[in-house]
C-alpha positions as CSV (number, residue, x, y, z in Angstrom):
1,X,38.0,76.5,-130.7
2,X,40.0,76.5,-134.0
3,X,38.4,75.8,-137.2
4,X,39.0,73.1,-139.1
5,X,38.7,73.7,-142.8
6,X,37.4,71.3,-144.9
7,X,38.3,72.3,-148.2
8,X,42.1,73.2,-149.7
9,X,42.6,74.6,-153.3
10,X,45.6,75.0,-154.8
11,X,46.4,76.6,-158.6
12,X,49.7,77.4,-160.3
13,X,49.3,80.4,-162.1
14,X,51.4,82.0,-165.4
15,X,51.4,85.8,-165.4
16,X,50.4,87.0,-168.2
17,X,52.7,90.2,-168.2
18,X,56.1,90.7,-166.0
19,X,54.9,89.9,-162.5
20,X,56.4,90.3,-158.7
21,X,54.8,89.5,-155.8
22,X,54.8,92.4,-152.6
23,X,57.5,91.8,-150.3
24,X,56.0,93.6,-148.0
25,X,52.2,93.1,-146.2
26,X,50.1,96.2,-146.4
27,X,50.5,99.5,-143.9
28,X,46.9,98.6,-142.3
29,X,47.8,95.0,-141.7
30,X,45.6,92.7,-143.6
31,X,48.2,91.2,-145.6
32,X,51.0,89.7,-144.0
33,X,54.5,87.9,-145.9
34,X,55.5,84.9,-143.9
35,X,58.9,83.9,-145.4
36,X,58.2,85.3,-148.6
37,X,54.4,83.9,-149.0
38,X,51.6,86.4,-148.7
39,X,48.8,85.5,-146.4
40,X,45.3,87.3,-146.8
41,X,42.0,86.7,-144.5
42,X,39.0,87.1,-146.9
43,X,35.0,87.1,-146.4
44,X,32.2,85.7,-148.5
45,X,29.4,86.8,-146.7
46,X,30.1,85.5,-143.4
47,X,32.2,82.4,-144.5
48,X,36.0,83.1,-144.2
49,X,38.5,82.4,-146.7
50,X,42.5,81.8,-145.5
51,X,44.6,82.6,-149.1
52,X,48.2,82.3,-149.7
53,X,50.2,83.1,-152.7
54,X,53.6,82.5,-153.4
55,X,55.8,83.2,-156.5
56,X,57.8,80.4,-157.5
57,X,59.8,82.0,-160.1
58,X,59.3,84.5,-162.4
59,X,56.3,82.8,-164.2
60,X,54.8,80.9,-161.7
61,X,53.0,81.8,-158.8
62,X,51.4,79.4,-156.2
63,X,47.9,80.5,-155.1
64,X,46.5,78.4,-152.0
65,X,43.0,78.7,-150.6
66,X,41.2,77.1,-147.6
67,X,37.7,77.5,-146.7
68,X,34.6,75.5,-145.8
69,X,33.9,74.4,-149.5
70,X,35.9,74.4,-153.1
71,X,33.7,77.1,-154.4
72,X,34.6,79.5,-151.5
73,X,38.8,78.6,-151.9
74,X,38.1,79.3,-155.5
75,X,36.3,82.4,-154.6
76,X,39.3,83.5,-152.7
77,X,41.9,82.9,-155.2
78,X,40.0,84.7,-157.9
79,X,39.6,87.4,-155.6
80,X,43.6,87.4,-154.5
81,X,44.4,87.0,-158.4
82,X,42.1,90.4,-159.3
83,X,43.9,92.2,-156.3
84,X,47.0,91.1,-157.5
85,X,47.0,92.5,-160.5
86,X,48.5,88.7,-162.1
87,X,45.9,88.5,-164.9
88,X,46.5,92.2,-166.6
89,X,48.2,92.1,-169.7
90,X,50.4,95.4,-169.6
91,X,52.4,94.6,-172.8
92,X,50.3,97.2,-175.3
93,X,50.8,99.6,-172.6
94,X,54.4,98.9,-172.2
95,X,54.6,99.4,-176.2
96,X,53.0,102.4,-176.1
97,X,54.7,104.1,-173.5
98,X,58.3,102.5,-172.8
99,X,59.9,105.6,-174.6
100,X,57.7,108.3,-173.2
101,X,59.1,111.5,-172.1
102,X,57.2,111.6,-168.9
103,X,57.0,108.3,-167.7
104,X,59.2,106.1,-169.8
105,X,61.8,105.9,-167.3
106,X,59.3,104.1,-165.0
107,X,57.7,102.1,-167.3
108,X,61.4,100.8,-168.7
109,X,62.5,100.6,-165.1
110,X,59.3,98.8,-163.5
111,X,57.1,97.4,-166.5
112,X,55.2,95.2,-163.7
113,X,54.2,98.2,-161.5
114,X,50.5,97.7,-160.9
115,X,48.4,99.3,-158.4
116,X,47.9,97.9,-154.7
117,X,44.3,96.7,-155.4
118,X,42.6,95.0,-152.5
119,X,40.8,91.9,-152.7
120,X,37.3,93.3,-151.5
121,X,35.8,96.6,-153.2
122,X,34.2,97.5,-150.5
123,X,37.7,97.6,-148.4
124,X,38.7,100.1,-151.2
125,X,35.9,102.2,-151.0
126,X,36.3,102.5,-146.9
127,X,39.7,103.1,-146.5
128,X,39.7,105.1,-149.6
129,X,37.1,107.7,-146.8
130,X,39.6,107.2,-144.2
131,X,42.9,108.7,-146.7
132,X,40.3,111.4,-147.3
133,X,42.2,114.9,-147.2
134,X,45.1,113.4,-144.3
135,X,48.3,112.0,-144.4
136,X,49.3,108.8,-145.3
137,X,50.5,107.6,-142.6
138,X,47.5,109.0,-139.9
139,X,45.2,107.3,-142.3
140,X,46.6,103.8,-141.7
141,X,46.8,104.2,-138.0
142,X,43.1,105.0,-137.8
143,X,42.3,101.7,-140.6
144,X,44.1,99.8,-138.2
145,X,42.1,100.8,-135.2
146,X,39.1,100.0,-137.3
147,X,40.3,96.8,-137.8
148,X,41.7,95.7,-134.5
149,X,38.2,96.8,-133.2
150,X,36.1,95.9,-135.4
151,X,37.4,93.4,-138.4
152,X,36.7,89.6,-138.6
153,X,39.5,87.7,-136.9
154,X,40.6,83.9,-137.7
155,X,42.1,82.0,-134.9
156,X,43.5,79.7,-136.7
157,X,46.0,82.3,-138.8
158,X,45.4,85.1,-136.2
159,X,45.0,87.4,-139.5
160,X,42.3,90.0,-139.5
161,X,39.8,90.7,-142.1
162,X,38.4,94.4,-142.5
163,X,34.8,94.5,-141.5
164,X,32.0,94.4,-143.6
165,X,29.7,96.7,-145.4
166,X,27.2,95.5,-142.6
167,X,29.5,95.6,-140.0
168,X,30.1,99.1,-140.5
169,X,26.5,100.3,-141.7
170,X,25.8,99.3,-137.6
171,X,28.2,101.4,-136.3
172,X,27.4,104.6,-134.4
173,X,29.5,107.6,-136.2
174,X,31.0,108.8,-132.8
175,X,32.7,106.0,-132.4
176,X,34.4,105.6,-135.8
177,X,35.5,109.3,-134.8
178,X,37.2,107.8,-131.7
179,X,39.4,106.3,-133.9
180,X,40.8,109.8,-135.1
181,X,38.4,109.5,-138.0
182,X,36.5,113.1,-138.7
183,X,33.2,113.6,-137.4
184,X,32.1,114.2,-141.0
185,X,33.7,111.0,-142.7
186,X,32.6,108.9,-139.9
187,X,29.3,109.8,-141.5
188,X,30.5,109.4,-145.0
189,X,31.8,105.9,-144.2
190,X,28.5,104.8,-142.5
191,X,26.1,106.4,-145.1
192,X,28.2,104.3,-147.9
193,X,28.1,101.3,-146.0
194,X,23.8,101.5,-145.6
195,X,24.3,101.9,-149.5
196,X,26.4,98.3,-150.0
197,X,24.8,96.6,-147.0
198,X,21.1,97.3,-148.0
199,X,22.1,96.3,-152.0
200,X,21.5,99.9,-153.1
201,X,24.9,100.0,-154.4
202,X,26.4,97.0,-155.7
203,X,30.3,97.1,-156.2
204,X,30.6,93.6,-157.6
205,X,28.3,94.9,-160.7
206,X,29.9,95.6,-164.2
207,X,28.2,98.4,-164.5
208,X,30.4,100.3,-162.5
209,X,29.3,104.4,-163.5
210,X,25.6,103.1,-162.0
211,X,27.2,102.5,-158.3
212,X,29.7,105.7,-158.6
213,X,26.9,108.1,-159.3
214,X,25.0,106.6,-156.6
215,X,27.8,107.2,-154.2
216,X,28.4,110.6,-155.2
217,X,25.4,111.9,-153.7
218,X,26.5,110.8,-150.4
219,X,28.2,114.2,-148.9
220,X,31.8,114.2,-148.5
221,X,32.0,111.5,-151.6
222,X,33.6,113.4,-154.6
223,X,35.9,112.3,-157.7
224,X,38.7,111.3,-156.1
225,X,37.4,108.9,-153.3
226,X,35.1,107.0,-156.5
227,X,38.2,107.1,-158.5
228,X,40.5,105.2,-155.5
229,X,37.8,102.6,-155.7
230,X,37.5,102.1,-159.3
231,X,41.4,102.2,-159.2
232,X,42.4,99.8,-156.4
233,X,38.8,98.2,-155.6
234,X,37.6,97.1,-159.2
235,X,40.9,97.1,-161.4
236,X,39.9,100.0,-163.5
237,X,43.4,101.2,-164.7
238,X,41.5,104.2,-166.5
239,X,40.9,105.7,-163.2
240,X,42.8,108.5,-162.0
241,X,43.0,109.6,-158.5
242,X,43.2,113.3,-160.2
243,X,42.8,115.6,-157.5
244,X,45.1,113.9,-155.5
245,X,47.9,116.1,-153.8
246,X,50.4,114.5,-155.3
247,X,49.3,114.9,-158.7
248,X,47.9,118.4,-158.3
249,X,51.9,119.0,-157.1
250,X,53.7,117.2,-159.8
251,X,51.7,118.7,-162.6
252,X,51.9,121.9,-161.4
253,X,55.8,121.2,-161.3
254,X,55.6,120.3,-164.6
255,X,53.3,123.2,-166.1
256,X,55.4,126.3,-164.7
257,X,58.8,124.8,-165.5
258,X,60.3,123.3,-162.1
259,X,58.2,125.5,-159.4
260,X,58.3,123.4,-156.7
261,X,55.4,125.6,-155.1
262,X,53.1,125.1,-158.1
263,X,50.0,123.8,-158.4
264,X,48.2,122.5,-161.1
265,X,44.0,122.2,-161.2
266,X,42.5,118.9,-161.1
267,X,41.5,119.7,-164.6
268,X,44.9,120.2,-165.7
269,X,45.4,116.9,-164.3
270,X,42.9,115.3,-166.5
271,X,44.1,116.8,-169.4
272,X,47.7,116.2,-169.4
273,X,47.0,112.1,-168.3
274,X,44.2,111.9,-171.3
275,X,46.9,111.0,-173.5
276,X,47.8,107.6,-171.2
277,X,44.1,106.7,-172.0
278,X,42.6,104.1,-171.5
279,X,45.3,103.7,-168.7
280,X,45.4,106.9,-166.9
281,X,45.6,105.6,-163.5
282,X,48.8,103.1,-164.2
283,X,50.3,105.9,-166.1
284,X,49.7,108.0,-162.6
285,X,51.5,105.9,-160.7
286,X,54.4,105.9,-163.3
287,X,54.8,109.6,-163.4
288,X,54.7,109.4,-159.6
289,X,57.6,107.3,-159.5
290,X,59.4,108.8,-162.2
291,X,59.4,112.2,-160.5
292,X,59.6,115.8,-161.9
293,X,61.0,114.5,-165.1
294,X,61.9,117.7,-167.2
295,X,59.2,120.1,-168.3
296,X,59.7,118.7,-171.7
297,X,57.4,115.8,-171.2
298,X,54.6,118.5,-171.5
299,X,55.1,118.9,-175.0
């Protein structure tokens, strides 16, 4: 039987720094664009939340929420807005940065780039185990499997939802390895969702260091899976996914002069994005796009 909700919210929001909204839903599905509006299936608790966004023009976006109640549309559109990126003021980093050797070109070129945070930080933290040490692309196919079999479904929209903290906490580890998923993160991604179920680990605190120590004594949790979820999970632009192949590659690039075989430390990593502080991870993403700018920007 479809549901009928009972509660609509709408809101018109002004960016507060240069602003587009994805053309494109995400590889694992969740987000959909239906003639140029996004659609996203959220969860509080065990109440869904349907949310649309649409950009109007270039400083107004349309954010639309239905649920059982106001509070949980609102819910949803704060969530969507914090995902989105629409509320971060990027001018002071623009400022800083526009005429940087390294990543100036992608700053100039894209000064809205933000990165592809997700609505739920839990979501972050799970697929963030499933990109573990794999290809993009193989990482995607097995989050989609794990949502197809086990993610919330609205009929209504006939958009998924990922599955939840206790969802997954339930789940035997075999069969998140049927989903091509190693045998060893299968047990990763069930320890860390006992953690978040059972309140041990709380991802919607402020106090964000407490949770990521916590999780690092899960095995098969280091640096750079806490640093995807403080990056795309809790908007913490100063996290840097440093060990990251694609950084390990670039800056090696950079350090020995054009090597395309080099690599660099995670260290090295570290020490050359310290200067983008306190917005290390944006400033990855720029250098990312920018390429193997000459070796110069090291100086």
């Amino acid at each position: 039987m479809d549901r009928e909700w009972r509660a609509e919210v709408r809101a018109e929001v002004q960016p507060r720094w240069v602003f587009t909204l994805p053309r494109r839903g995400g590889p694992d599905g969740l987000a959909r664009i239906r003639s140029g509006v996004l659609h996203r299936l959220l969860h509080a608790g065990d109440e869904p939340v349907l949310v649309r966004v649409a950009q109007l023009s270039r400083d107004r976006v349309l954010f639309g929420a239905q649920a059982e109640t106001e509070e949980l549309a609102r819910w949803g559109i704060e969530r969507m807005r914090q995902a989105l990126g629409i509320d971060q003021d990027l001018r002071e980093f623009y400022e800083r940065f526009h005429s940087d050797p390294l990543i100036g070109p992608s700053v100039r070129g894209n000064p809205g780039l933000r990165p592809a945070g997700k609505p739920d930080p839990f979501e972050s933290l799970a697929w963030a185990i499933c990109e573990q040490l794999i290809e993009f692309e193989r990482a995607t196919a097995i989050q989609r499997r794990i949502v197809f079999r086990l993610g919330r479904r609205c009929p209504v929209s006939d958009l998924r939802d990922a599955p939840s903290a206790a969802t997954l906490a339930g789940q035997a580890p075999a069969l998140l390895a049927s989903f091509d998923l190693s045998e060893s993160r299968a047990i990763a991604l069930v320890r860390v969702a006992r953690e978040v179920a059972s309140g041990r680990v709380d991802l919607e605190s402020s106090d964000h260091e407490h949770g990521w120590r916590r999780l690092a004594r899960i095995r098969g949790i280091g640096s750079w899976t806490i640093q995807m979820l403080g990056l795309t999970g809790q908007a913490r632009l100063d996290q840097l996914p440093a060990g990251d192949l694609a950084y390990l590659k670039l800056v090696g690039r950079l350090r020995s002069g054009g090597d395309p075989w080099a690599r660099a430390t995670e260290a090295e990593v570290d020490e050359l994005f310290a200067r983008y502080a306190p917005w290390a991870g944006l400033a990855g993403l720029h250098a990312l796009r920018a390429g193997g700018v000459a070796a110069g920007a090291m100086a």
